[in-house]
LOTIBA-404204 format. One line per field, with one value per residue (C-alpha): residue number from 1; residue in three letters; y, z, x. Coordinates in nm, 4 decimals. Layout:
<atoms>
seq <- c(NUM ...)
type <- c(ALA ...)
py <- c(Y ...)
pz <- c(Z ...)
px <- c(X ...)
</atoms>
This chain:
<atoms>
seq <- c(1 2 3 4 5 6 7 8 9 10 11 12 13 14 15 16 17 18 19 20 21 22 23 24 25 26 27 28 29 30 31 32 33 34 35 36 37 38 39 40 41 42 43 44 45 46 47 48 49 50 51 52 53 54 55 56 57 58 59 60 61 62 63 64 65 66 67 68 69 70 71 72 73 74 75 76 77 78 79 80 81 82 83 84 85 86 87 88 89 90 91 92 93 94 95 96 97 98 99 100 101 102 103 104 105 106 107 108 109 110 111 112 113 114 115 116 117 118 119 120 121 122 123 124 125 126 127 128 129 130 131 132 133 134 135 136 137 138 139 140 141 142 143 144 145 146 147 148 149 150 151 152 153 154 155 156 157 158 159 160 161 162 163 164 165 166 167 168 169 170 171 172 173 174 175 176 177 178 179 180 181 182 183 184 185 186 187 188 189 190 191 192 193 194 195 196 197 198 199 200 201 202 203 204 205 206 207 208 209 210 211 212 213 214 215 216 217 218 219 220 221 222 223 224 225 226 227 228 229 230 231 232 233 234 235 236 237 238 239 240 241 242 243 244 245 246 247 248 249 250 251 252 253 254 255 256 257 258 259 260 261 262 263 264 265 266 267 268 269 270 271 272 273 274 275 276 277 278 279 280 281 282 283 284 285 286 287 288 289 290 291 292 293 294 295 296 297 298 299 300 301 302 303 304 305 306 307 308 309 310 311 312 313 314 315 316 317 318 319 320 321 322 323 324 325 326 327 328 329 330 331 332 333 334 335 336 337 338 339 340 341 342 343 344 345 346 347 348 349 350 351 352 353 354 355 356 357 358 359 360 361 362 363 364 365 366 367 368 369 370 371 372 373 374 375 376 377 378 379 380 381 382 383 384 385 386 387 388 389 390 391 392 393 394 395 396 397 398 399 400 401 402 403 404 405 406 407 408 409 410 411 412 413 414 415 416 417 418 419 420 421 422 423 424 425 426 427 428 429 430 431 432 433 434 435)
type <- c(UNK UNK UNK UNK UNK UNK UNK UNK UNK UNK UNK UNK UNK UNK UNK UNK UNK UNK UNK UNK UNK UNK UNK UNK UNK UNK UNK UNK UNK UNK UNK UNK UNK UNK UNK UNK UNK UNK UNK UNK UNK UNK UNK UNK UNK UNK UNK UNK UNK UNK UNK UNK UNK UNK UNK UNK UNK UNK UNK UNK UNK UNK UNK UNK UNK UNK UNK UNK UNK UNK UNK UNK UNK UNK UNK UNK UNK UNK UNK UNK UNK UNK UNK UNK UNK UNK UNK UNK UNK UNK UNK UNK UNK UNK UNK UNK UNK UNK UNK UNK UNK UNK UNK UNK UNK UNK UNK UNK UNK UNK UNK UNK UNK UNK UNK UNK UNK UNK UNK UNK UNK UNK UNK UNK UNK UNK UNK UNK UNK UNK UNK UNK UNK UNK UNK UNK UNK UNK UNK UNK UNK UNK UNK UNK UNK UNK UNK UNK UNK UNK UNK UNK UNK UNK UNK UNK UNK UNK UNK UNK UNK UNK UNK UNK UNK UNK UNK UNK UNK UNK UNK UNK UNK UNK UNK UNK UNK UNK UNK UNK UNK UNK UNK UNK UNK UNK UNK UNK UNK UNK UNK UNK UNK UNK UNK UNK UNK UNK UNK UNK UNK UNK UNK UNK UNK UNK UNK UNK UNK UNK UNK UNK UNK UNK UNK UNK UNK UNK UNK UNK UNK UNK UNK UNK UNK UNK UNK UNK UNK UNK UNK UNK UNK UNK UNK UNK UNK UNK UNK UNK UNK UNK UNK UNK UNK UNK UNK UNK UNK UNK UNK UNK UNK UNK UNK UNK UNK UNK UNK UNK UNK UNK UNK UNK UNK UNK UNK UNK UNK UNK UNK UNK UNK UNK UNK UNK UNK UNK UNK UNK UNK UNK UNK UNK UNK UNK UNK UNK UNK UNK UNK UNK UNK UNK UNK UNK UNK UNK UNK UNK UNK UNK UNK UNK UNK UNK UNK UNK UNK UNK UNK UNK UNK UNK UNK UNK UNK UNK UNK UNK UNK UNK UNK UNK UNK UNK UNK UNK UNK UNK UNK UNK UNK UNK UNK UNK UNK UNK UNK UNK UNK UNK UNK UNK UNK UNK UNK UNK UNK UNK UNK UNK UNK UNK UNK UNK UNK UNK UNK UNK UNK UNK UNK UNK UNK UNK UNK UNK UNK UNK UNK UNK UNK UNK UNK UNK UNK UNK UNK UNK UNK UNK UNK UNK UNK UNK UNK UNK UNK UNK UNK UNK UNK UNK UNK UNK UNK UNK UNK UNK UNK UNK UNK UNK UNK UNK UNK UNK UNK UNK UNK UNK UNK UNK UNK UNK UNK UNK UNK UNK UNK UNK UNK UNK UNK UNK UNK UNK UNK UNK UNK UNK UNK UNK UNK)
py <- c(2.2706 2.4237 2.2151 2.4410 2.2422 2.4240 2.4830 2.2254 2.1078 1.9906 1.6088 1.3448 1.0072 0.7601 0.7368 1.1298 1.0949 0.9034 1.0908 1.4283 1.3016 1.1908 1.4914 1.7478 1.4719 1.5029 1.7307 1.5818 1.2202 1.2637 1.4040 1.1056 0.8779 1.0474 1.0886 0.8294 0.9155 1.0264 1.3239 1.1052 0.8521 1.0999 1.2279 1.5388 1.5902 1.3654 1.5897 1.3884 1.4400 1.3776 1.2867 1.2043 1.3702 1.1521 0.9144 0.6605 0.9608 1.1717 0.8590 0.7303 1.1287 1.0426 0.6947 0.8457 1.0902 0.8292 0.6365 0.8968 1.2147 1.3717 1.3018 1.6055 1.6774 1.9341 1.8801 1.8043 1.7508 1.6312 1.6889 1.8845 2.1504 2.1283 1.7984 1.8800 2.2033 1.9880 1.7344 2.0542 2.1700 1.8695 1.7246 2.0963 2.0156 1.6535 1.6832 2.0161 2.0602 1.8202 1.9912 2.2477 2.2730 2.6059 2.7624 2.7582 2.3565 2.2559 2.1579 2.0083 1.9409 1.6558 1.7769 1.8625 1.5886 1.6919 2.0012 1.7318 1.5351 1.8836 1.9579 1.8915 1.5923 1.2944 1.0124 1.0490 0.8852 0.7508 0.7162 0.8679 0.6204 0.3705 0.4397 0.6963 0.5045 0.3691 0.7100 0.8697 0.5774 0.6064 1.0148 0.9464 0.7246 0.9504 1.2018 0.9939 0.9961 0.6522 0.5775 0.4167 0.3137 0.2346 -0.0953 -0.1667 -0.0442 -0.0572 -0.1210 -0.3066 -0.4764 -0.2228 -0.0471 -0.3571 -0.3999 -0.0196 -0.0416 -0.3945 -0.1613 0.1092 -0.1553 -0.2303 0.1147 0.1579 -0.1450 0.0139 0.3895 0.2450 0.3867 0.2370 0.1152 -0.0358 -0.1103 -0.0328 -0.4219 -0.3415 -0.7482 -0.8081 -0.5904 -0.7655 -0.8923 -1.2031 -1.2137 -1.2321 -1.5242 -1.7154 -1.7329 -1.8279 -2.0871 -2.2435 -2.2119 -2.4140 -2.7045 -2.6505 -2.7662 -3.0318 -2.9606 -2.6663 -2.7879 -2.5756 -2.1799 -2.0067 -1.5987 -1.4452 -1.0719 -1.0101 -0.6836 -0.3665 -0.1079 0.1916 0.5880 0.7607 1.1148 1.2211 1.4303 1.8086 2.0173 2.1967 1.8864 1.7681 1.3858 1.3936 1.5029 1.2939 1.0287 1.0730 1.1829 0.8757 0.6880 0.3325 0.3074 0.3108 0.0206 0.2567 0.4367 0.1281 -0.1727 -0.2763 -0.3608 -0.7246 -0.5058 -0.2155 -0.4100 -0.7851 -0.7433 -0.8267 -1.1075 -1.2674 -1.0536 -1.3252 -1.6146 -1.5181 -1.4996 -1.8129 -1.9733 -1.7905 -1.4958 -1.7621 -1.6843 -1.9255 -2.0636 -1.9693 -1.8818 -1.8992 -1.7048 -1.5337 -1.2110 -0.9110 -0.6497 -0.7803 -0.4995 -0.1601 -0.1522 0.2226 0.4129 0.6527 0.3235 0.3467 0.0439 -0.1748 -0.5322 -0.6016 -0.9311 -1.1611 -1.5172 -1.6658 -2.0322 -1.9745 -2.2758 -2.3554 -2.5587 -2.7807 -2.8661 -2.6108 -2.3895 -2.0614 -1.9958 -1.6161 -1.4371 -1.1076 -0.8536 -0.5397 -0.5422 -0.4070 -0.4761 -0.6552 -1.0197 -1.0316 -1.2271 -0.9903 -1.2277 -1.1759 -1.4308 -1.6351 -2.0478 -2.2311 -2.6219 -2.8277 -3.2058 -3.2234 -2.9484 -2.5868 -2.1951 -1.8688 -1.6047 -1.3376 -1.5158 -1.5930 -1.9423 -2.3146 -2.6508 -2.9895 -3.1523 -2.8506 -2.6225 -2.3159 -1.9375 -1.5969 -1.5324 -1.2627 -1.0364 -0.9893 -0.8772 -0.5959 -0.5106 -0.5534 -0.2197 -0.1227 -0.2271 0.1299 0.2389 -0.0302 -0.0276 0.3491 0.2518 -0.0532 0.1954 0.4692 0.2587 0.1178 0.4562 0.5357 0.2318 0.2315 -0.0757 0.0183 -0.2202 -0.3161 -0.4650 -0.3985 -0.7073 -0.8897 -0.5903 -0.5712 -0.9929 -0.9463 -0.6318 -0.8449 -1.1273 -0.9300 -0.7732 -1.1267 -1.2627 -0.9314 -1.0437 -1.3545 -1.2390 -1.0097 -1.1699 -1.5135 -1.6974 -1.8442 -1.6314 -1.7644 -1.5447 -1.5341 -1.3886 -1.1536 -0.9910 -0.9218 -0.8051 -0.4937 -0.3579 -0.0347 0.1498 0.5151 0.7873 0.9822 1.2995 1.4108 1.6540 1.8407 1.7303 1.5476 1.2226 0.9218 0.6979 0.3491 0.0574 -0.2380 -0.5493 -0.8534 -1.1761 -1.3164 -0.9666 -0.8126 -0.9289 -1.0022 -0.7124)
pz <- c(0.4956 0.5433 0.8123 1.0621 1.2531 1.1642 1.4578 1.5721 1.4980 1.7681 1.8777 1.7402 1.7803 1.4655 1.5694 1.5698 1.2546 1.0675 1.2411 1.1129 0.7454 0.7012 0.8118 0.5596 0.3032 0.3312 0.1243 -0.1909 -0.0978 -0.1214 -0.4666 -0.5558 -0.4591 -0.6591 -1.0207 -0.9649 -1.1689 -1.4803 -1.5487 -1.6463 -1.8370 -2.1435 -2.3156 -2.0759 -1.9162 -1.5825 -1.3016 -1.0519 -0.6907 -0.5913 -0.1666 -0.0905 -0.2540 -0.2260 -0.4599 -0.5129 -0.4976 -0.7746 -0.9739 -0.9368 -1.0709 -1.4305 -1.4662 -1.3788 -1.6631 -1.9019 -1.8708 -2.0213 -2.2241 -2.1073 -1.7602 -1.5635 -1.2111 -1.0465 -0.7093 -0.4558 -0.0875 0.1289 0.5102 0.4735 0.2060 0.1471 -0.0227 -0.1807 -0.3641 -0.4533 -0.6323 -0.7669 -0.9675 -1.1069 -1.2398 -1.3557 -1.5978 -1.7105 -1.7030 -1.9361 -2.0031 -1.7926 -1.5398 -1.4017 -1.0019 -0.8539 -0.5387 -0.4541 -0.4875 -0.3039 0.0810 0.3697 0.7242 0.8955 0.7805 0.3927 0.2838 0.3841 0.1567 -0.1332 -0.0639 -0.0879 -0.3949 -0.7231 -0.8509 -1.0046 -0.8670 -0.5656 -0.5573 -0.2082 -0.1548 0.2106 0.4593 0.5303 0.8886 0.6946 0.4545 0.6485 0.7420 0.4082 0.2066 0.4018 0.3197 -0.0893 -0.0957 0.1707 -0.1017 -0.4030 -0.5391 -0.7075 -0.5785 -0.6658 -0.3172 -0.2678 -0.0642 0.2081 0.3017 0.6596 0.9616 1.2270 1.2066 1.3180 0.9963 0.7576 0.9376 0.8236 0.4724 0.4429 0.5588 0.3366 -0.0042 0.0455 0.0265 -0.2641 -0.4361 -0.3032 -0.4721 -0.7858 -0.6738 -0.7844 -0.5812 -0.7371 -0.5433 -0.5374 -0.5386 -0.8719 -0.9956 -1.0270 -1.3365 -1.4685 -1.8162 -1.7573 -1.4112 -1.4931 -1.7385 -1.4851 -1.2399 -1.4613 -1.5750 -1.2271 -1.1272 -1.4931 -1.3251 -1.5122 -1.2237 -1.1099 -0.7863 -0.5416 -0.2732 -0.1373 -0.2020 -0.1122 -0.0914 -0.1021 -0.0917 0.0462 -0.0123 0.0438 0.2680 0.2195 0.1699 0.5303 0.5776 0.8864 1.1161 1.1416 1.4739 1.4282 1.3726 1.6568 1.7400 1.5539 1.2048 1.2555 1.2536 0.9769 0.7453 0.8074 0.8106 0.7232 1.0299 1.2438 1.3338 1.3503 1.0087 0.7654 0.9749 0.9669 0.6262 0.6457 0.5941 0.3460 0.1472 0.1708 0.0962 -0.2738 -0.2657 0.0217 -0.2118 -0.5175 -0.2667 -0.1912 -0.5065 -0.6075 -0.3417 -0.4533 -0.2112 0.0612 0.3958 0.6051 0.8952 1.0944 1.0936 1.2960 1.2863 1.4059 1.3708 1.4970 1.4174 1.3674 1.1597 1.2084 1.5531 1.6323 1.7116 1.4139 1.2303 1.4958 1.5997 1.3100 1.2608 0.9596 0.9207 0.9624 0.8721 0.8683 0.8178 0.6937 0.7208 0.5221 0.5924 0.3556 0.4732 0.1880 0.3553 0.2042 0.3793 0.3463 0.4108 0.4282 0.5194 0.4698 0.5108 0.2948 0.1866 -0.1046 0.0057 0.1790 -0.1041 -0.2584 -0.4507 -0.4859 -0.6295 -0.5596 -0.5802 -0.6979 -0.5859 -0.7374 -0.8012 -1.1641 -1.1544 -1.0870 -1.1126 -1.0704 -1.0692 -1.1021 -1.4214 -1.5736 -1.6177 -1.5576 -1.5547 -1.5059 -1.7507 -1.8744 -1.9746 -2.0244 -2.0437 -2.1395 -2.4840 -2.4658 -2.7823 -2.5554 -2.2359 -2.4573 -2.5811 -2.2229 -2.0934 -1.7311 -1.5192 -1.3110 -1.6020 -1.6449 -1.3304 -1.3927 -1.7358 -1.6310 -1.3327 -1.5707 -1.8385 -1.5559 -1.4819 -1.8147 -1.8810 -1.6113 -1.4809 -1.1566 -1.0576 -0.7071 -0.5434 -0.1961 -0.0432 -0.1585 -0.0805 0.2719 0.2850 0.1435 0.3958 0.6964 0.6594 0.6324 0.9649 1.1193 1.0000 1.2004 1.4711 1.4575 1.4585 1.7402 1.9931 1.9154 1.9299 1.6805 1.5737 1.3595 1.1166 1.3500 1.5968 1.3378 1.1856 1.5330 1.7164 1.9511 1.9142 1.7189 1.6511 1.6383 1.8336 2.1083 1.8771 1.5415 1.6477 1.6097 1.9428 2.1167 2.0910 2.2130 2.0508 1.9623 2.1891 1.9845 2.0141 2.2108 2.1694 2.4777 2.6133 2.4039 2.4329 2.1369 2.1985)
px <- c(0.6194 0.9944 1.1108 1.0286 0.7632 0.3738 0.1238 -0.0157 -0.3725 -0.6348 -0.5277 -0.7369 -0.7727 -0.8020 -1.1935 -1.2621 -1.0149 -1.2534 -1.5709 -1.4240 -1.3630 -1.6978 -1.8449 -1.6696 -1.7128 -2.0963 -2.2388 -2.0271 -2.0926 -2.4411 -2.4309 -2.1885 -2.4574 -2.7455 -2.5082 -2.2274 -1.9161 -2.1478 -1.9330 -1.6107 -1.7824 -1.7318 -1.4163 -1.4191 -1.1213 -1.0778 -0.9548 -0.7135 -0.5571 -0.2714 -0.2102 0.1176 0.4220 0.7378 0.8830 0.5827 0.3294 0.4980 0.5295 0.1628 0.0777 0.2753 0.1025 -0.2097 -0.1493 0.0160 -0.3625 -0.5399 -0.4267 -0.7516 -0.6504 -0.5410 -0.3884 -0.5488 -0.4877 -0.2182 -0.1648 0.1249 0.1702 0.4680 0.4604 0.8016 0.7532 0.3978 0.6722 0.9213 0.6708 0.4496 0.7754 0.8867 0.5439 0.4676 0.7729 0.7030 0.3173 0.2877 -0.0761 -0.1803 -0.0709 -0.3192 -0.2600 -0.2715 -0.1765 -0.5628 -0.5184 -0.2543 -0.3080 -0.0851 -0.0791 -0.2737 -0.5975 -0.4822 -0.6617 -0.9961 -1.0001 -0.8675 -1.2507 -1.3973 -1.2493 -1.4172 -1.2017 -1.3137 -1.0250 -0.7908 -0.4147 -0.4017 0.0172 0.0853 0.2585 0.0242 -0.0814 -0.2896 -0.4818 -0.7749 -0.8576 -0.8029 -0.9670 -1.2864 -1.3157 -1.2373 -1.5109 -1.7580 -1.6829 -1.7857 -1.4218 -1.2533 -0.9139 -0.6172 -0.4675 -0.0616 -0.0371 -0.0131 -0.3893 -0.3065 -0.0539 -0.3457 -0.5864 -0.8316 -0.7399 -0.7484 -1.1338 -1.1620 -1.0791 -1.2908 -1.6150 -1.4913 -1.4691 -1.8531 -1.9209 -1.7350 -1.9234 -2.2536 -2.1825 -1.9926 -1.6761 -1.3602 -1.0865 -0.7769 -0.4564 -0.1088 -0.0264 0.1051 0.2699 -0.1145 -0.1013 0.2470 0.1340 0.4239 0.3163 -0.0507 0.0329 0.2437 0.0151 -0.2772 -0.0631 0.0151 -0.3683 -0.4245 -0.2244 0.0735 0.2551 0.0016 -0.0927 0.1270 0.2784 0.4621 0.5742 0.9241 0.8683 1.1979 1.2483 1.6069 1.6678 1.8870 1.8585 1.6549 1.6547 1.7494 1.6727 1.9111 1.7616 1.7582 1.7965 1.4496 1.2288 1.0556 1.0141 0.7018 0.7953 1.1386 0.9064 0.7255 0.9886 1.1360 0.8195 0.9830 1.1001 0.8417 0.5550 0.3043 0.3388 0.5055 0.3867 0.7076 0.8892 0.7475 0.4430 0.5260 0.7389 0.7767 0.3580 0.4673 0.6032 0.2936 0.0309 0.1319 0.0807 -0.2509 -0.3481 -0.2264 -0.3969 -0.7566 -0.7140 -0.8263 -0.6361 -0.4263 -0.5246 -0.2349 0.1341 0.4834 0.7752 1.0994 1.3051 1.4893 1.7638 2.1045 2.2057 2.0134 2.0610 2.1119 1.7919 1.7760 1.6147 1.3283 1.1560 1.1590 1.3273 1.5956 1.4982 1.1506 1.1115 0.7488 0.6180 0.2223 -0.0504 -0.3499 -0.6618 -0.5089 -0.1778 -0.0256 0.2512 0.3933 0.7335 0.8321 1.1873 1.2623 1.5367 1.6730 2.0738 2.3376 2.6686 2.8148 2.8495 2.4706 2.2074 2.0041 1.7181 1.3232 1.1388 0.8469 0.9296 0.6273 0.6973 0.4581 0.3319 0.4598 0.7054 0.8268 0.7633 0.9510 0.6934 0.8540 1.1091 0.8170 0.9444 0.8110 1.0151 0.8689 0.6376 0.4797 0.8203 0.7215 0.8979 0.7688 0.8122 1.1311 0.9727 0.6268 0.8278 0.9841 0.6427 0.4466 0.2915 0.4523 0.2529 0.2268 0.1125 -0.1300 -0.3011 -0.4075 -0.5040 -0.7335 -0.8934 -0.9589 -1.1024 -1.3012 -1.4586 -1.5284 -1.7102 -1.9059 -1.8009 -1.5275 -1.2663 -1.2797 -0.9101 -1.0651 -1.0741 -0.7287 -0.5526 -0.7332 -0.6441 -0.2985 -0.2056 -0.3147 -0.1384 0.1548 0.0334 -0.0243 0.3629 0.4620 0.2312 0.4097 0.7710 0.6947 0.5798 0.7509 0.3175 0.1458 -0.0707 -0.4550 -0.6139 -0.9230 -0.7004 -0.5091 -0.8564 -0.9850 -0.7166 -0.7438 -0.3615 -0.4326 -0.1127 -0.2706 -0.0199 -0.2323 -0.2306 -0.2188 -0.0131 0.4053 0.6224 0.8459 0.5545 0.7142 0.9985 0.7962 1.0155 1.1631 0.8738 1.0468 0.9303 0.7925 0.7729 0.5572 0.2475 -0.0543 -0.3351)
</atoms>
């Protein structure tokens, strides 16, 4: 949209949310489950949607595009149509033919996506803030569409139980699902870790997660945007749209730990943090800093850090520290010390595909061949134990995975709707209390 606010649509909880998206995804789900995906697994041109403009939208579009030159974007939606505009103009100019989105195929507002699931498109880009996903996930694959979904897939655990329903209906229709958890891809990544699960480093220990990282984009708030759309512009921010950035971002570096450890979860976890630095209230109700210890059945620990400060003299460092029984790994350097020495050979990382590119070109070879890639439940596993370190930090308890997957806190605002909704309060440990 302009920024002036739009009307406002009928309020709806998360439940009539989901209720509504299945219904006007009816008709086309049924047809997906009579002729699953049959019409891509030629060289016909695979049509693509686009939901979710910004940054990480507009880039998922070009490596969706990069996959496959018969791919083609024919459809976009973002819930302000200022931002789906913005997007439409630049891809128009890097796509070229590719491009083929109309004015009849481009939606926004709450309910844009609906009319994407109604649409004739073959795969759906899933990369609005996360609060969304569940919802949105669950009408892609109502409507027979494959998806490639941004992490993380949700910001509460009723959500992560959403999206771990939606998977097994993916698996049932033949529907693709691949995830936005993108070092899973990383060619020296991918080597690294099958490396360390080899016993390279006898047996782990112990893992460091590090992601200490800047600060952010901002946008500052204008005088005609309600409380709403101030919200969701700056959707980082806020609990109930990023799950906090030990949620939307530090997922990474926690995503690589579970897979190292089989994509089994922990048992339980401990932790602390708050906001030192972004204390003033345009940064919402998120903290700047979380630190969580993680336990396995085991005895193996994983202990995470993360922040988000500026300034010159604060560390900034991501990596993942691999401490094993005959010696040590840096993930992310590709590099092993200890009996079995080991680097990535330089030449290959110059060579390596990117690996946003290769995640759309393993899910649309997938498609083609018939035989769809399914991330669903490590990036459902992976998204709530970010959720259950934020559970952690929060309310200062320890918090089990038992009680992480079943918890009853569900972060949904009363409405779907423009206003003055209410500002989110900062969680206090020992005040706030685990739902």
């Amino acid at each position: 949209m302009s920024s002036d606010a739009p009307a406002s649509p009928s309020p709806a909880s998360r439940r009539s949310f989901l209720k509504s998206s299945a219904a006007a995804a009816i008709g086309s789900s049924l047809a997906a489950l009579a002729v699953p995906a049959v019409h891509v697994q030629d060289s016909s041109a695979v049509k693509v949607a686009l939901i979710g403009c910004g940054g990480r939208g507009s880039g998922a579009a070009l490596n969706a595009m990069q996959a496959d030159p018969n791919n083609r974007l024919t459809v976009m939606c973002d819930i302000f149509p200022d931002r789906l505009q913005d997007a439409r103009r630049r891809l128009q100019t890097r796509l070229d033919q590719q491009f083929r989105v109309t004015d009849d195929s481009c939606f926004s507002g709450f309910d844009g996506y609906k009319q994407v699931m109604a649409s004739d498109v073959d795969v759906v880009l899933l990369c609005t803030p996360p609060h969304f996903r569940p919802a949105q996930l669950k009408a892609a694959i109502d409507a027979g569409k494959h998806v490639f979904c941004e992490k993380p897939v949700a910001v509460d655990a009723p959500g992560v139980r959403s999206v771990l329903k939606t998977t097994e209906e993916a698996k049932a229709k033949g529907l693709a699902i691949v995830s936005g958890l993108c070092w899973r891809y990383h060619p020296g990544v991918r080597e690294t870790v099958k490396r360390i699960q080899d016993g390279a480093i006898g047996d782990i220990i112990a893992v460091q997660e590090n992601y200490l990282a800047d600060t952010l984009w901002y946008r500052d708030r204008q005088p005609q945007w309600s409380e709403m759309e101030n919200q969701i512009r700056n959707w980082l921010y806020y609990t109930w749209l990023s799950g906090d950035h030990n949620v939307e971002q530090h997922i990474h570096s926690l995503d690589k730990t579970m897979w190292l450890m089989g994509d089994k979860p922990p048992k339980s976890c401990v932790g602390m943090g708050g906001r030192q630095v972004r204390t003033e209230p345009k940064w919402g109700n998120i903290y700047d800093h979380h630190a969580v210890a993680y336990e396995w059945d085991s005895g193996f620990r994983m202990f995470s850090f993360t922040r988000q400060m500026a300034g010159e003299n604060v560390l900034k460092q991501t990596e993942d520290f691999v401490l094993g029984t005959k010696g040590q790994a840096k993930i992310l350097a590709h590099s092993i010390t200890g009996e079995n020495a080991w680097s990535y050979p330089r030449d290959k990382k110059k060579s390596d595909p990117d690996m946003y590119d290769q995640e759309h070109t393993e899910l649309f070879a997938s498609i083609k061949a018939g035989k769809p890639i399914n991330n669903g439940l490590y990036m459902s596993y992976s998204t709530l134990l970010a959720i259950m370190g934020r559970m952690a930090t929060y309310t200062g308890q320890e918090i089990t995975w038992e009680m992480a997957l079943n918890s009853k806190e569900d972060l949904t605002p009363a409405a779907y709707e423009w206003g003055d909704v209410k500002v989110p309060e900062v969680a206090m440990p020992g005040k706030t209390k685990f739902a």
